[in-house]
Every structure is written in structure tokens, then in C-alpha cells.
N, C-alpha and C positions, 0 to 999 in steps of 0.2 A: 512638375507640370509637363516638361518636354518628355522625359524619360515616360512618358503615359502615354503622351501624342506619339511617341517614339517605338512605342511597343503595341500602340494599337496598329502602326502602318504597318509592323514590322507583321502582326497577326495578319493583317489584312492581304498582304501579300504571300504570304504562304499560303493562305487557301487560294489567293488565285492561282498559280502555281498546282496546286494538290488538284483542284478543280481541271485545269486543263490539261494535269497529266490522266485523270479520268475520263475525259473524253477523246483523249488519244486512245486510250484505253478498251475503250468504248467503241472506235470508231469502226472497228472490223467486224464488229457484233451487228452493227447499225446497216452497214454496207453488204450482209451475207441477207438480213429481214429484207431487205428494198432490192436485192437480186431475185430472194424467193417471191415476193410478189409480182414482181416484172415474168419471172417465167410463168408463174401461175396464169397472169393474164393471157401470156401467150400459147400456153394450152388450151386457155377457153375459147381462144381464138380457129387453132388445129381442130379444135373438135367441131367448131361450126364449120369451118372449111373440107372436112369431112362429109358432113351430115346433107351438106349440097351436095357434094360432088357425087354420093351413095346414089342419088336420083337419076345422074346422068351416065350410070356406070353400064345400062346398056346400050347406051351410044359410041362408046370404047370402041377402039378395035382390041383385037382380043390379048395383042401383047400387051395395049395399057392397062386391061383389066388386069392379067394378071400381075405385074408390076405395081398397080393400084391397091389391089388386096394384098401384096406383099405388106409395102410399105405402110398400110393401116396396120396389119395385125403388131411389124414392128412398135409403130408406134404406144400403141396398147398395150404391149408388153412392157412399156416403157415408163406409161402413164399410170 
């Protein structure tokens, strides 16, 4: 009867073990998805901050337009 209760804990604890070495495992995979969605956001953001400023580009003086259009086309190349 021990020798059962003894080798069930014994099982039981290996998978926890097994288990937490796969989410160690895991953990770099989880942290690269939840970076790529944090940037994503944050492009959809660049793009709307774009998309105003397009409106106001000829109220620019003429270095920030071209400065402006520098850094958009960077961006796009990028996106």
C-alpha cells in the first residue's frame, strides 16, 4: 500500500518537474509572440501618426518637409 502511495508521488513529481522544465522551455518562444505583437501595435500606431501629419506637410518649412519625407519613406522600407 505505501510503496503505491510512494510511487504515485514519486510520478507526480516528475511531471511537475517535466512540466516546468517545458515552460522554461517555452518561455523564450512566449516572450519573442508578445514582443511581435507589441511592435505590431506600435506600427499601427506610426502609421496613423503618419497619416495626420501627411495633411499638415504643407505647413512644413521646407527642411522639415524634406526631413519628413525622408523619414516616412525610411520607415516603409522598413515596414
Amino acid at each position: 500500500m505505501y510503496k503505491t502511495l510512494l510511487t504515485a508521488i514519486g510520478n507526480m513529481l516528475t511531471k511537475l518537474f517535466e512540466l516546468k522544465k517545458t515552460q522554461v522551455e517555452n518561455q523564450a518562444t512566449t516572450e519573442i509572440i508578445d514582443d511581435k505583437k507589441d511592435y505590431k501595435k506600435a506600427t499601427n500606431i506610426a502609421e496613423k501618426i503618419i497619416e495626420i501629419s501627411q495633411k499638415y506637410k504643407q505647413e512644413m518649412t521646407f527642411a522639415d518637409k524634406l526631413n519628413f519625407s525622408h523619414l516616412v519613406q525610411k520607415f516603409q522600407k522598413y515596414n
